[in-house]
C-alpha positions as CSV (number, residue, x, y, z in Angstrom):
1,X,0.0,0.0,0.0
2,X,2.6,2.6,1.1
3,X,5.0,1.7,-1.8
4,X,3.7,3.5,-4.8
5,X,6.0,5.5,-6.1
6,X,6.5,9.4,-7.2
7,X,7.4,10.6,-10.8
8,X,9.1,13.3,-11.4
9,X,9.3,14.1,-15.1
10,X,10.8,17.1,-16.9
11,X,9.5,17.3,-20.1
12,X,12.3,19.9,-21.2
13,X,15.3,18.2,-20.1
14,X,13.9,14.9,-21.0
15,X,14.5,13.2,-17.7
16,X,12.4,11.0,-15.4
17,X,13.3,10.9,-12.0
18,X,11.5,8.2,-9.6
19,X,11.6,8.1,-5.9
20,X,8.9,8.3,-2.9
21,X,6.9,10.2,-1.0
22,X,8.3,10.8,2.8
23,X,5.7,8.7,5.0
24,X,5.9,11.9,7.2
25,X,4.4,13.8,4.2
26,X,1.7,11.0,3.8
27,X,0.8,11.4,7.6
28,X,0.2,14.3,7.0
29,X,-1.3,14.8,4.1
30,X,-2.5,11.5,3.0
31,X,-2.8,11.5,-0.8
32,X,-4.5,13.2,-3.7
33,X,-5.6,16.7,-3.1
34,X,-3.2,17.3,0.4
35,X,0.1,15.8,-1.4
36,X,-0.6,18.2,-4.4
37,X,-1.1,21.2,-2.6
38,X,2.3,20.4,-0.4
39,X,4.2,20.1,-3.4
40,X,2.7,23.1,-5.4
41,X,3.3,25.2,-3.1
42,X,6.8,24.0,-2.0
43,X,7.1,24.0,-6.0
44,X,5.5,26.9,-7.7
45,X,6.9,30.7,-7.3
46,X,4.5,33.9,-7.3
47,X,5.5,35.1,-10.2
48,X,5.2,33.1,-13.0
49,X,3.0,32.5,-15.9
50,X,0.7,29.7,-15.8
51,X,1.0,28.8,-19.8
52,X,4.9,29.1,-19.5
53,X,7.1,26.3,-18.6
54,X,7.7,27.3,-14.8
55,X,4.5,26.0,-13.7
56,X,4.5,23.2,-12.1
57,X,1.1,20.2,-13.4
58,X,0.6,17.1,-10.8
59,X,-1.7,14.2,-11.2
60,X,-1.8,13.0,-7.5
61,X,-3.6,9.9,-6.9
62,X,-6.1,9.5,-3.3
63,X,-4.5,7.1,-0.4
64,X,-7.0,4.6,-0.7
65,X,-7.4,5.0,-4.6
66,X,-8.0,1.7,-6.3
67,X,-8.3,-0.2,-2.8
68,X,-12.1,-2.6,-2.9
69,X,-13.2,0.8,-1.1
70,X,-16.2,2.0,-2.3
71,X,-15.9,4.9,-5.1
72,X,-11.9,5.1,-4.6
73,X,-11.9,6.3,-7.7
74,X,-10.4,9.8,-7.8
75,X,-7.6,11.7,-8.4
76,X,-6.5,15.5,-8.1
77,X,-4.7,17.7,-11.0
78,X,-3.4,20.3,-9.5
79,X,-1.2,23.6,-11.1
80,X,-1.2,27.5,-11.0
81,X,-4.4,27.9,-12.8
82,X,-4.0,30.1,-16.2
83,X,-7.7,31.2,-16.1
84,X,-7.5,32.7,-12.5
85,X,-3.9,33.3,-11.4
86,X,-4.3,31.3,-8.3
87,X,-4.6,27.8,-7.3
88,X,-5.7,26.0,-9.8
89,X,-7.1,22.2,-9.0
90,X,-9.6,19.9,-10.1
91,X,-10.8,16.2,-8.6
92,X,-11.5,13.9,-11.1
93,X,-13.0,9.8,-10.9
94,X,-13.1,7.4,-13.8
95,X,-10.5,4.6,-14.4
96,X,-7.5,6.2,-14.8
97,X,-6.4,7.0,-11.3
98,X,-6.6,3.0,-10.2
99,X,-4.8,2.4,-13.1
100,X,-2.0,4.9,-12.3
101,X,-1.4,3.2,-9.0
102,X,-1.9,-0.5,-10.5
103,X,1.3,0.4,-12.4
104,X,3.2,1.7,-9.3
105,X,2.5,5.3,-8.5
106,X,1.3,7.5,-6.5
107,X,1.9,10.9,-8.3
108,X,3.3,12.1,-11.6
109,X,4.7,16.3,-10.8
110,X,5.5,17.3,-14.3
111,X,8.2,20.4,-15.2
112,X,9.1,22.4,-17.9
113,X,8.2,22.4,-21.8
114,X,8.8,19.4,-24.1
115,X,10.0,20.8,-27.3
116,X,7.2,18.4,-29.5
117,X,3.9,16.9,-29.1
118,X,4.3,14.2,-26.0
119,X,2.6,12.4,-23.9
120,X,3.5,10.2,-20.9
121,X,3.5,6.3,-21.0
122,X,3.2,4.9,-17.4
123,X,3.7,1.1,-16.9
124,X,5.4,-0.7,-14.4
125,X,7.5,0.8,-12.1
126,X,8.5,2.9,-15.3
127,X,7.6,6.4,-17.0
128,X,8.5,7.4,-20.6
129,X,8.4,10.6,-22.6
130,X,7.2,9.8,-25.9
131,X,6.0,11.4,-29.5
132,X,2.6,12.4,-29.9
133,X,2.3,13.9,-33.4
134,X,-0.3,11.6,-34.7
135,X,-2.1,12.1,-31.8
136,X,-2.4,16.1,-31.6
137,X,-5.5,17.7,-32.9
138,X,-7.9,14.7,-31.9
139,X,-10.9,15.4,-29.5
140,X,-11.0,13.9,-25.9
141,X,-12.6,10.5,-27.2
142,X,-10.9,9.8,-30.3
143,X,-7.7,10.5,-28.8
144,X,-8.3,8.0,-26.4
145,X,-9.5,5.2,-28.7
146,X,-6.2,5.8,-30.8
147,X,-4.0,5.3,-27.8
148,X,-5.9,2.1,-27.1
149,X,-5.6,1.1,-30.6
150,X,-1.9,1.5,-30.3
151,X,-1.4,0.5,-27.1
152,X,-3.8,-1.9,-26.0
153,X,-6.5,-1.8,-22.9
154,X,-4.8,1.7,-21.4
155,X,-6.2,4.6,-19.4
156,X,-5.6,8.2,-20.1
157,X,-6.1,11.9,-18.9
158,X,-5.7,13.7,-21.9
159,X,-6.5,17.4,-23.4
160,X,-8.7,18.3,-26.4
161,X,-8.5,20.4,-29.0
162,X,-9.1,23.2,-26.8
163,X,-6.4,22.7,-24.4
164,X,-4.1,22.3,-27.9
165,X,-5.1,26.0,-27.9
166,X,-4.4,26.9,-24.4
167,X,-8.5,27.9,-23.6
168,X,-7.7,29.2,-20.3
169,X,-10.9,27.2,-19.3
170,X,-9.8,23.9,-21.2
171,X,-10.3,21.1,-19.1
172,X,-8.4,17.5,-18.4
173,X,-10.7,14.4,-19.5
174,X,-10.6,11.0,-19.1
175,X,-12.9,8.3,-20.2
176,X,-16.0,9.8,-22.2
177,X,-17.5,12.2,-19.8
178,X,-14.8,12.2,-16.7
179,X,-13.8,15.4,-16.2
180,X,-10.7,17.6,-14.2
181,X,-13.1,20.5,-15.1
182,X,-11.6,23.5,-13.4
183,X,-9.4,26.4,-13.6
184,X,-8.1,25.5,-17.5
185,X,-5.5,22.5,-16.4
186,X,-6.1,21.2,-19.9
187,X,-4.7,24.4,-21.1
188,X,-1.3,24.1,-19.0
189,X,-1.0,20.6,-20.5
190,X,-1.0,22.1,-24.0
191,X,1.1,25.1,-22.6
192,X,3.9,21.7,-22.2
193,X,3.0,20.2,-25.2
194,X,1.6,17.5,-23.2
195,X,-1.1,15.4,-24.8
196,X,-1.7,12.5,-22.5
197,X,-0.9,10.9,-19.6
198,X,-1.6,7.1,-20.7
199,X,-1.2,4.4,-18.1
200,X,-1.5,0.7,-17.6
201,X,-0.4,-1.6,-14.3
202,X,-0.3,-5.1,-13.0
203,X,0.6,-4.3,-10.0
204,X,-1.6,-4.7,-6.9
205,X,-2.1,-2.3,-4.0
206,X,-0.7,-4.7,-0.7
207,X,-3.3,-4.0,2.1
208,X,-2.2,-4.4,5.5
209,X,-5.2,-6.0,7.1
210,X,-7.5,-7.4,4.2
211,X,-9.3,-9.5,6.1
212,X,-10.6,-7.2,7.9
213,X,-10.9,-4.7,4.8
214,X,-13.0,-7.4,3.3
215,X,-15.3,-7.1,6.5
216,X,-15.4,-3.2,6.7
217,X,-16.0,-3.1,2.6
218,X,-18.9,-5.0,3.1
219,X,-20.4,-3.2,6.4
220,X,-19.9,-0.2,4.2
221,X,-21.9,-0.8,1.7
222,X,-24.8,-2.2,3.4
223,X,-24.5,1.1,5.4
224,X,-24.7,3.1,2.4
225,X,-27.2,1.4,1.0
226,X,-29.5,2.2,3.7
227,X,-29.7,5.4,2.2
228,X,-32.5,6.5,0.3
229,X,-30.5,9.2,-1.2
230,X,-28.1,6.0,-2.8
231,X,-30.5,4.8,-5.1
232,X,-32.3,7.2,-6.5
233,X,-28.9,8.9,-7.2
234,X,-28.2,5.7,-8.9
235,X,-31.5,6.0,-10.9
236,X,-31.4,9.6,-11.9
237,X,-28.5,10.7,-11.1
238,X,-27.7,14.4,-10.7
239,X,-30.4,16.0,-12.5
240,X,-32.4,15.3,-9.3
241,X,-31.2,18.5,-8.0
242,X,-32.8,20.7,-11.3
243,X,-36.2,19.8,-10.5
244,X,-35.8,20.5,-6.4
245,X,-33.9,23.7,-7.1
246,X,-35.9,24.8,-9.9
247,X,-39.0,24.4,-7.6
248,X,-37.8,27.4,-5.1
249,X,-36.4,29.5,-7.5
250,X,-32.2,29.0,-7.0
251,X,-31.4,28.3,-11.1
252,X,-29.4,30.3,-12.3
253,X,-31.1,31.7,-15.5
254,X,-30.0,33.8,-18.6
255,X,-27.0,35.2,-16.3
256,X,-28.9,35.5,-12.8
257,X,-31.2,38.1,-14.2
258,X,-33.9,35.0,-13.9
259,X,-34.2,32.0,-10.8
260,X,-35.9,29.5,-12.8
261,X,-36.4,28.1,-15.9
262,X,-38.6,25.5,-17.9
263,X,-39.4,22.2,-16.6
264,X,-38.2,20.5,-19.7
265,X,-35.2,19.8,-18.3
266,X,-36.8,17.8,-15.1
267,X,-34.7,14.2,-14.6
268,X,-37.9,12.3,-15.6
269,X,-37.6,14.1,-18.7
270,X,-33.8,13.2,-19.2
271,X,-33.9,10.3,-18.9
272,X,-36.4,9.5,-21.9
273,X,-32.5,10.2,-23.7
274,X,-30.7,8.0,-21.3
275,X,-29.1,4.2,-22.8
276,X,-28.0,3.4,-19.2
277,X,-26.7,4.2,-16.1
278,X,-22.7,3.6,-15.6
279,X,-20.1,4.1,-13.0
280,X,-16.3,5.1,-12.1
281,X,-14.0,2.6,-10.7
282,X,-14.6,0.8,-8.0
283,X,-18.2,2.5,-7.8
284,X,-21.3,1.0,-6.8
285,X,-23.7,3.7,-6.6
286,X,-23.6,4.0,-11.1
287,X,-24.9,7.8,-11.0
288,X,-23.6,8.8,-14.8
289,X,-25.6,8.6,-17.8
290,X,-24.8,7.2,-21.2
291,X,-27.1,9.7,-23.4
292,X,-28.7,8.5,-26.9
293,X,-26.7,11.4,-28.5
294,X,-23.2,9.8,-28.3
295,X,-21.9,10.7,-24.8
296,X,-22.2,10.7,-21.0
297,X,-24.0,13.2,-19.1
298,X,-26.1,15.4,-18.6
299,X,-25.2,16.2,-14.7
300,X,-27.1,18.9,-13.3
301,X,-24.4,21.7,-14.0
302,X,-25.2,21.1,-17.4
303,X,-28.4,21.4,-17.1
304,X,-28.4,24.5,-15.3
305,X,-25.4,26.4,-17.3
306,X,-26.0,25.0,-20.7
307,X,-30.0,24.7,-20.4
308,X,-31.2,27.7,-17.8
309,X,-28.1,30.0,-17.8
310,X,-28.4,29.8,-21.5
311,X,-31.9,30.4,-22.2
312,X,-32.1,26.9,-24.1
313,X,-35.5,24.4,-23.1
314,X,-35.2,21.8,-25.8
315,X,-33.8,19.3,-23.5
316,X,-31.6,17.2,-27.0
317,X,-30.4,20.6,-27.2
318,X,-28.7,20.9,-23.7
319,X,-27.2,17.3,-23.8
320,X,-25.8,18.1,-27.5
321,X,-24.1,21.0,-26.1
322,X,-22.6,18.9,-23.0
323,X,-21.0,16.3,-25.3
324,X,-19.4,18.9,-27.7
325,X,-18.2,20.4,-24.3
326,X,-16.7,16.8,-23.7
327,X,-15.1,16.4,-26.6
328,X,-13.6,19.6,-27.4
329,X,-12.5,19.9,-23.5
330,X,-14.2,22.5,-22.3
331,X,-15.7,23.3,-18.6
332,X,-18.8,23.2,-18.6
333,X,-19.2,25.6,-16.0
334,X,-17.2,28.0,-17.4
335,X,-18.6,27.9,-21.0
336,X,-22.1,28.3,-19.5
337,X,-21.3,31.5,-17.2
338,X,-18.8,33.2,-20.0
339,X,-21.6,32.5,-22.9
340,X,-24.6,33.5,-20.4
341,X,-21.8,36.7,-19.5
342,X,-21.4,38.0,-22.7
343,X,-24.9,37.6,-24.2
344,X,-26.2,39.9,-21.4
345,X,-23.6,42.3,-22.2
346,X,-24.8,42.4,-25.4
347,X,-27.9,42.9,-24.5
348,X,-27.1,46.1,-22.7
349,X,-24.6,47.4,-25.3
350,X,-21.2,46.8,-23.7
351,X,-20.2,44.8,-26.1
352,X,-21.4,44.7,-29.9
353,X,-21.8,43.3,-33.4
354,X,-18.5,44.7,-34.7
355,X,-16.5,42.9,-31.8
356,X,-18.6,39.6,-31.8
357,X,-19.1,38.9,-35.3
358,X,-23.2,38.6,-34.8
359,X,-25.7,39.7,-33.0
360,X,-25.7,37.4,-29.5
361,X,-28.9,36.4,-27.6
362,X,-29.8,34.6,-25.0
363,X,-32.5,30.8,-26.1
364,X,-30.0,30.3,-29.7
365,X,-28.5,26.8,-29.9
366,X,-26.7,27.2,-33.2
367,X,-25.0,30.3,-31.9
368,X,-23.9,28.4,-28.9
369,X,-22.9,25.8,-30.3
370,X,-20.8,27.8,-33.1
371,X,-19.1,29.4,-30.3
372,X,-18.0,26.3,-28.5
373,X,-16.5,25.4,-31.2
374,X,-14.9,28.6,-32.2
375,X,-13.3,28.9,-28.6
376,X,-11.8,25.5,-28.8
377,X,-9.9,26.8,-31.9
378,X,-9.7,30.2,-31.2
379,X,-11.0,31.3,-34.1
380,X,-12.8,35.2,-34.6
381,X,-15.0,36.2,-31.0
382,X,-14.2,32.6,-29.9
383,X,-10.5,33.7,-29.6
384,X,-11.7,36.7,-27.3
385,X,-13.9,34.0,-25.4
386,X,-11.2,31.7,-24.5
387,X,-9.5,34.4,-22.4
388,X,-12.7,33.9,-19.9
389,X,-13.0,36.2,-17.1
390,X,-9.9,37.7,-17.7
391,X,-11.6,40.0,-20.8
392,X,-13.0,42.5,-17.5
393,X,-9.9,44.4,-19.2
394,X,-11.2,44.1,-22.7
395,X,-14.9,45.0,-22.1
396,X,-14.4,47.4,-19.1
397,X,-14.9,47.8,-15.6
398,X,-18.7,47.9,-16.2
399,X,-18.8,44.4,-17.7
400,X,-17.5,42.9,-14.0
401,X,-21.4,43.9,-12.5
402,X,-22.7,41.2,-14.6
403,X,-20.1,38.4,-14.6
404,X,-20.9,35.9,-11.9
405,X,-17.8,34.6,-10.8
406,X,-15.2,34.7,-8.0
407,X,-11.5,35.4,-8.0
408,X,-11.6,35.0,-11.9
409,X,-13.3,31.5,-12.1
410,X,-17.0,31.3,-12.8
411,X,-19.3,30.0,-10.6
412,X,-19.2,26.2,-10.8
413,X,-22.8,24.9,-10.1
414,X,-26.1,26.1,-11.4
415,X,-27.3,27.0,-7.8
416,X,-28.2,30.9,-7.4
417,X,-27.4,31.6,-4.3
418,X,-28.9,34.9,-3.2
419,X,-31.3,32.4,-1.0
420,X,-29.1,30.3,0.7
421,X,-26.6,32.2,2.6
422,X,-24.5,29.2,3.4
423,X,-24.1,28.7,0.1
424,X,-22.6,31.8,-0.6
425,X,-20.2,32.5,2.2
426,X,-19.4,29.0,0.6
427,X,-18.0,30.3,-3.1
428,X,-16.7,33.2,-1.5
429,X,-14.3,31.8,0.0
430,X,-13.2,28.6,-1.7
431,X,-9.7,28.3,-2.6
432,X,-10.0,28.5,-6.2
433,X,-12.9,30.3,-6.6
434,X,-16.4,30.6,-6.6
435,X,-16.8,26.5,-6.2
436,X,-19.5,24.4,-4.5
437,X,-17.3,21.2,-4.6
438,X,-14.9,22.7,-2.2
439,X,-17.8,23.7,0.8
440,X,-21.4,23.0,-0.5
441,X,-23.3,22.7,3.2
442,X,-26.0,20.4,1.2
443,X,-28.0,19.6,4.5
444,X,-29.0,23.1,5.6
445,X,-30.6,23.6,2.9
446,X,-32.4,20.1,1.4
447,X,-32.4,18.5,4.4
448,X,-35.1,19.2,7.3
449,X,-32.8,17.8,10.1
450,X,-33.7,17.8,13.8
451,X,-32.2,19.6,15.9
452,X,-29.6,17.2,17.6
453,X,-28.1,16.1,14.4
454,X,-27.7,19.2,12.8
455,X,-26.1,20.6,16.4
456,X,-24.2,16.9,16.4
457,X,-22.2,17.6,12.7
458,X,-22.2,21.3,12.8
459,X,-22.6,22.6,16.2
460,X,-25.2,24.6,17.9
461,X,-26.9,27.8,16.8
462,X,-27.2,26.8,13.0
463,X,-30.9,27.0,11.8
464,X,-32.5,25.3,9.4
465,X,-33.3,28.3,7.7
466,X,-31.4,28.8,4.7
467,X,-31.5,32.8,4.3
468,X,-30.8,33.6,7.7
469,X,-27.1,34.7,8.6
470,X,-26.9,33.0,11.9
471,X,-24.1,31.1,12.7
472,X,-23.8,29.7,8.9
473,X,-19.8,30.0,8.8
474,X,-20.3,26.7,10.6
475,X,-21.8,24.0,8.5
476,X,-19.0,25.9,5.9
477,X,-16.4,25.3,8.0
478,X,-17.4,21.6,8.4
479,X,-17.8,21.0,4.9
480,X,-14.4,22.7,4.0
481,X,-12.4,19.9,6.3
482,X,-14.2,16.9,5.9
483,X,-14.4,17.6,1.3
484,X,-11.2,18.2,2.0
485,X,-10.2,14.9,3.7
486,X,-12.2,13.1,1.4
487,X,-10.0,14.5,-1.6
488,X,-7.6,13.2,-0.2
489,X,-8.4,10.4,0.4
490,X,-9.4,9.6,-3.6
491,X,-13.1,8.5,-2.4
492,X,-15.7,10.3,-4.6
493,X,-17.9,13.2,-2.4
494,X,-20.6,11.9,-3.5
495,X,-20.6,8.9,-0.6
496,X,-18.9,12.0,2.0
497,X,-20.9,13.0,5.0
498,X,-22.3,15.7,4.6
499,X,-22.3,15.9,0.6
500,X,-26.1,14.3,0.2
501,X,-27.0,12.8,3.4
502,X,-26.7,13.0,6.8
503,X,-25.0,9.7,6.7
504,X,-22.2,8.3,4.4
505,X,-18.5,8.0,5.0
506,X,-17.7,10.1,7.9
507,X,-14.5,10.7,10.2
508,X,-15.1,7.2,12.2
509,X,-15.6,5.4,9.1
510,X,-12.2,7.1,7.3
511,X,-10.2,5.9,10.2
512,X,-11.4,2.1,9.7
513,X,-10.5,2.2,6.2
514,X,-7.3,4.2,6.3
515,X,-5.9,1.4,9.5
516,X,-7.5,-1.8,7.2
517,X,-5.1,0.0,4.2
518,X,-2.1,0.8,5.8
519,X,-2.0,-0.1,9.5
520,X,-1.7,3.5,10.6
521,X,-3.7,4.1,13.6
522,X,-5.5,7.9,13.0
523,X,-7.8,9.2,15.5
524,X,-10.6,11.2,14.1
525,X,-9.9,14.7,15.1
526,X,-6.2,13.7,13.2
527,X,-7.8,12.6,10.0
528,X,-9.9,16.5,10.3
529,X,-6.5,18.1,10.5
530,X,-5.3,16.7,8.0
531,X,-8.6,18.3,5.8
532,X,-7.2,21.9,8.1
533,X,-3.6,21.4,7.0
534,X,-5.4,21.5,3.2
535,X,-7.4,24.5,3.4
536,X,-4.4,26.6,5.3
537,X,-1.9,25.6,2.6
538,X,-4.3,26.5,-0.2
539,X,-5.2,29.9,1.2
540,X,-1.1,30.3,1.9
541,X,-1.3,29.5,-1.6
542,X,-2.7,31.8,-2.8
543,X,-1.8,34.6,-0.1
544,X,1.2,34.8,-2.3
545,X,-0.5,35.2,-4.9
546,X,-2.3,38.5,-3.7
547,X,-5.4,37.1,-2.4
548,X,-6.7,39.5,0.8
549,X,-10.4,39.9,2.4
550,X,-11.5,41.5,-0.8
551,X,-11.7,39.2,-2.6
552,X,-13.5,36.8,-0.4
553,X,-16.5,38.7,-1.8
554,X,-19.5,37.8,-4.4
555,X,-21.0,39.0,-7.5
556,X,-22.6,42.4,-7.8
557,X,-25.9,41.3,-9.1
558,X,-25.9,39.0,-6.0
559,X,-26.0,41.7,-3.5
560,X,-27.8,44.6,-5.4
561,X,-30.5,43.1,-7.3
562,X,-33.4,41.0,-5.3
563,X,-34.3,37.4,-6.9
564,X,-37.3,38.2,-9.0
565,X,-39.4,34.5,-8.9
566,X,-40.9,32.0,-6.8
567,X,-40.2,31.4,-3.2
568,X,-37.2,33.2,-3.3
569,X,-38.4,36.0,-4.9
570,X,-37.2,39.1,-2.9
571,X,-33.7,37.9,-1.1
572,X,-30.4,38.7,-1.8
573,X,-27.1,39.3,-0.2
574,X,-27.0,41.8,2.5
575,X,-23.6,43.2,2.4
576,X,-23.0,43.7,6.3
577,X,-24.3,41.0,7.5
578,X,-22.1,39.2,4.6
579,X,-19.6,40.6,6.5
580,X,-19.9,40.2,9.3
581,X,-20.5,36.3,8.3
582,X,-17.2,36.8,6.6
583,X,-15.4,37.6,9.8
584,X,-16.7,34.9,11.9
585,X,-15.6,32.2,9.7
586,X,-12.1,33.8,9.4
587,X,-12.5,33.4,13.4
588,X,-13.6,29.8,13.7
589,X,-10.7,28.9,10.6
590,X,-7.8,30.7,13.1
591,X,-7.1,32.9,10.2
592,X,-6.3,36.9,10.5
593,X,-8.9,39.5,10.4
594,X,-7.7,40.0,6.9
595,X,-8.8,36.3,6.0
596,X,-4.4,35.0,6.2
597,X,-3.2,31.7,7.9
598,X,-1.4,33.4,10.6
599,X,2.2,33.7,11.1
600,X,2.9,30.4,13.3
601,X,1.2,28.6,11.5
602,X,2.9,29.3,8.1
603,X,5.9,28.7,9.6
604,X,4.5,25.2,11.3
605,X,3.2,24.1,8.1
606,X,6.1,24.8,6.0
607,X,8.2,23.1,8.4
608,X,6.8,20.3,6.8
609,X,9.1,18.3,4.3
C-alpha cells in the first residue's frame, strides 16, 4: 500500500526521476488533493505565468485510490491555474487513477516544456516521454481510442483540442465524460506540449489488514445502502437537483437576471434520452448517464449552465451542447457562465456586433454551439472568449457587474445563491474560486434535520433556515475539512458525509478504512486536520498570490439586485451582514482578520518536508 512511487518528469530536459513520497508527508497529508497542494506550493513561485514552462502540473492519486473501497476512484490535477492566477485544482474519478497506482505510483509532478507533441507512458514501475504527433488535434474520445488502438486496454487523462489552444478554461478528460473540469489545467497541458498521460499496471495495491478490509468493505456498503439518497442517485442521477432547485427559485437563469427556468429539463424528462446508467472505478452507486446522442452526461451543472443559464428548453439541445463540451475539452461551468456573460452584455450594449461577429442572444443553440467550437480553436470572437474572465480588461470595468464569478473562475454549479446564505459564504471563500465542490453545506438547505443532528455535525446555533445569517460560517467550515479529507483520500464526495445525506463515510468510518489499508492508527480529530492542513496551505497558496479579504466577496448582481421569482423571490445578499459572516468564519478557521493563515502557522506548516 505505502510503496507506490512518485514521478518526477521534466519534459524539457527529457529526464524522469523516480523516488517516494516521505511517509511523514503522507501522515500528513494522506494522498490526492493534500500531497498536491504540499508540493505546489513547495514548488510553484509567485511570479510566474501559468501557460509558460515554470508551472509546475501534478496528477496526484487518493491514499485509498484503487483499494475494494467504495468509489476510490479519484484523483487531483493540480497547477497554477491560467484562467484565475491562483490555485488551480480539479478532482476527477473514472479509471485512470486506479490504473495509475496499479502500475506503481502514486503521483506524476511534471516540469518544464517538451519541445514536440508528447505524452507520458506509465507502466510498471516505469515512465516514458514519448511522440505524440499523430495524436495532436484529436478530440478527448478519439484520442483516447487511438492510444488504445496503439497501445492496448490503457487509461488516459488527456487534453482536447481546446487545451491544444491553451482555452484558459480547457479542461483534463478521461474516459467519455470524466472530467478535471476546473481552472483551465487542460490548457497548462497544452502550454507543455503535453497530450496525455496514458497508463497501464499489473501491480496490486498490498493491504495491511485485508481480512478485515473485506469485512469493513462489506459493512460499508450495506450502510450506504440504507440510504434513500443512494439509489435514487443511482436511478437519476444528478439531474435530481434541477427539479428540487428549480421548484424554489435557485437556477441560475439567462445570467442570474432569472431563478428558474422551464421544466423540460426535469430528470424524468432526461432520462427519456438515457441508454444506461454507468459508474467510475470501484463504484457502486452507477450515477452517470450514457445519453442516446453519443456521450455521457447530462449532470445537473449542465443542465443548469447550458440549459437555464443559456436560455435553451429543448432538453436534446442541452445534452448536445454537453457532449461537444466533452469532446472539445471544455468546462462546462465555465462555458455556460462566460456564454450567459457575454450575451447579457450584449444585451445592454457593452459589447457589440463589430467585436462579436453577430448579434448574441440569450435561447439560440446554433449560436452556442458555433461558439463552443470557435473557442476551442480560437477562431474570430471565440478567440476573445477563451480568455474567460480575464476579458474584465477588454470589455471594461462595467462588464464585471454582470459576470458571476469569484476570484476569476465562474461559478461552478447552477445554484443561485442569493437564498441560501451558506451557500454563498461557501464560493466566496473557496480556494479557487467561486466553487460548491470545495464547501457545499448540502443539509441546511435540502435537508429538514432535527435539531440534535444538525447541532451533532455542525454545532449549535445553526438553523435550518437557509436565508438567515446565523451562525452559517459553521456548517461551511465543516464541509471545507471533511471535502477536504475526502480529496484526499481519492473517495468520490458523492458517498462523504455531509455531501447528500446526513449519513455516508464520515471521520469514524475514514479511520477504519485508512488502518484496514495501511495499519496507521489515525484518531478522528487527526484525519480532520489533516482536511485543516489542506485549506491553510491552499489559502497560503494563494496569499502569495495577492489574495486578501476583498476578494473573499460575491458577485454584484448577488447583493444589489433582489431574486425576481418564486419562493425566493425578494432575497439577496446583504452586504454587512455578509460581512460580518465573513469575519466569523475567518474566526472559527484561526485565520487573521484580513482572511491569512497566521504567522505560526505558516511557519509550522512549511516546516513540513
Amino acid at each position: 500500500m505505502l510503496n507506490r512511487k512518485l514521478g518526477i518528469i521534466d519534459l524539457s530536459k527529457r529526464k524522469v526521476k523516480i523516488t517516494q513520497t516521505p511517509d511523514n508527508l503522507k501522515k500528513a497529508f494522506l494522498g490526492g488533493r493534500g500531497l498536491n497542494i504540499h508540493y505546489l506550493y513547495d514548488m510553484v513561485k509567485s511570479d510566474i505565468d501559468p501557460l509558460g514552462p515554470e508551472n509546475v502540473l501534478i496528477f496526484g492519486t487518493g491514499f485509498l485510490t484503487g483499494t475494494l473501497v467504495p468509489n476510490s476512484s479519484r484523483f487531483n490535477v493540480s497547477a497554477k491555474s491560467p484562467e484565475t492566477g491562483i490555485l488551480g485544482d480539479a478532482n476527477c474519478g473514472g479509471y485512470f487513477a486506479a490504473e495509475l497506482r496499479y502500475a506503481g505510483f502514486d503521483r506524476l509532478i511534471i516540469l518544464g516544456k517538451a519541445k514536440e507533441p508528447s505524452y507520458l507512458h506509465v507502466t510498471d514501475g516505469t515512465i516514458e516521454i514519448k511522440g505524440a504527433k499523430e495524436y495532436w488535434g484529436l478530440d478527448t474520445t478519439d484520442v483516447q481510442l487511438a492510444f488504445k488502438k496503439d497501445l492496448g486496454q490503457v487509461e488516459a487523462a488527456v487534453c482536447g483540442v481546446a487545451g491544444e489552444n491553451l482555452v484558459r478554461f480547457a479542461c483534463v478528460r478521461t474516459g467519455v465524460k470524466n472530467a478535471a473540469g476546473r481552472c483551465g489545467l487542460g490548457a497548462v497541458m497544452g502550454s507543455k506540449n503535453l497530450k496525455a498521460v496514458v497508463t497501464k499496471g499489473t501491480q496490486g495495491i498490498e493491504i495491511a489488514h485485508p481480512e478485515k478490509m473485506f469485512e469493513v468493505v462489506e459493512e460499508l456498503k450495506d450502510y450506504l445502502m440504507s440510504s434513500k439518497i443512494t439509489p435514487i442517485l443511482g436511478s437519476v442521477g444528478t439531474p435530481l437537483l434541477y427539479e428540487v432547485s428549480n421548484a424554489f427559485g435557485a437556477i441560475r437563469t439567462k445570467n442570474s437576471q432569472l431563478n428558474a427556468w422551464s421544466d423540460t429539463l426535469n430528470a424524468d424528462v432526461v432520462e427519456t434520452f438515457v441508454d444506461k446508467m454507468i459508474g467510475c472505478s470501484s463504484c457502486f452507486v452507477h450515477c452517470r448517464h450514457r445519453n442516446k446522442l453519443g456521450g455521457e452526461g447530462p449532470e445537473y451543472t449542465a443542465l443548469g449552465l447550458l440549459g437555464a443559464n443559456l436560455g435553451i428548453e429543448d432538453t436534446a439541445h442541452v445534452i448536445e451542447l454537453n457532449n461537444i463540451c466533452n469532446e472539445l475539452g471544455l468546462d462546462i461551468s465555465s462555458s455556460g457562465t462566460i456564454l450567459a456573460w457575454v450575451f447579457e452584455l450584449y444585451e445592454r450594449g457593452i459589447i457589440d456586433k463589430k467585436m462579436a461577429g453577430e448579434k448574441l442572444r440569450f435561447g439560440d443553440f446554433e449560436l452556442a454551439k458555433s461558439l463552443l467550437y470557435k473557442i476551442s480553436r480560437r477562431e474570430g470572437f471565440g478567440d476573445i472568449l477563451a480568455e474567460s474572465t480575464r476579458n474584465v480588461e477588454r470589455f471594461g470595468e462595467k462588464s464585471k457587474d454582470y459576470l458571476i464569478a469569484v476570484k476569476g473562475l465562474p461559478q461552478s454549479d447552477p445554484h443561485d445563491v442569493r437564498y441560501m446564505k451558506a451557500f454563498a459564504l461557501g464560493i466566496a471563500t473557496a480556494s479557487r474560486g467561486a466553487d460548491h465542490l470545495r464547501s457545499r453545506p448540502t443539509l441546511e438547505i435540502f435537508f429538514n434535520l432535527p435539531k440534535e443532528v444538525r447541532e451533532r455535525i455542525y454545532g449549535k446555533g445553526v438553523t435550518n433556515d437557509p436565508t438567515s445569517y446565523i451562525a452559517k460560517e459553521k456548517p461551511v467550515y465543516f464541509s471545507d475539512n471533511i471535502f477536504a479529507a475526502i480529496d484526499c483520500l481519492g473517495i468520490c464526495k458523492f458517498i462523504c458525509h455531509g455531501f447528500n445525506s446526513p449519513h455516508y463515510v464520515d471521520y469514524a468510518w475514514m479511520k477504519k478504512l485508512i488502518h484496514c489499508t495501511s495499519g496507521w492508527q489515525f484518531k478522528e480529530k487527526e484525519i480532520e486536520a489533516v482536511g485543516k492542513r489542506v485549506i491553510d496551505i491552499e489559502r497560503m497558496f494563494n496569499t502569495r498570490e495577492g489574495i486578501t479579504r476583498k476578494d473573499d466577496t460575491l458577485p454584484k448582481r448577488y447583493f444589489d439586485d433582489p431574486m425576481p421569482l418564486k419562493i425566493a423571490k425578494g432575497h439577496h445578499i446583504d452586504r454587512k451582514e455578509f460581512d460580518k459572516l465573513l469575519t466569523r468564519y475567518y474566526k472559527i478557521r484561526g485565520w487573521d482578520k484580513d482572511g491569512q493563515v497566521k504567522k505560526e502557522r505558516v511557519r509550522e506548516l512549511e516546516a513540513l518536508q
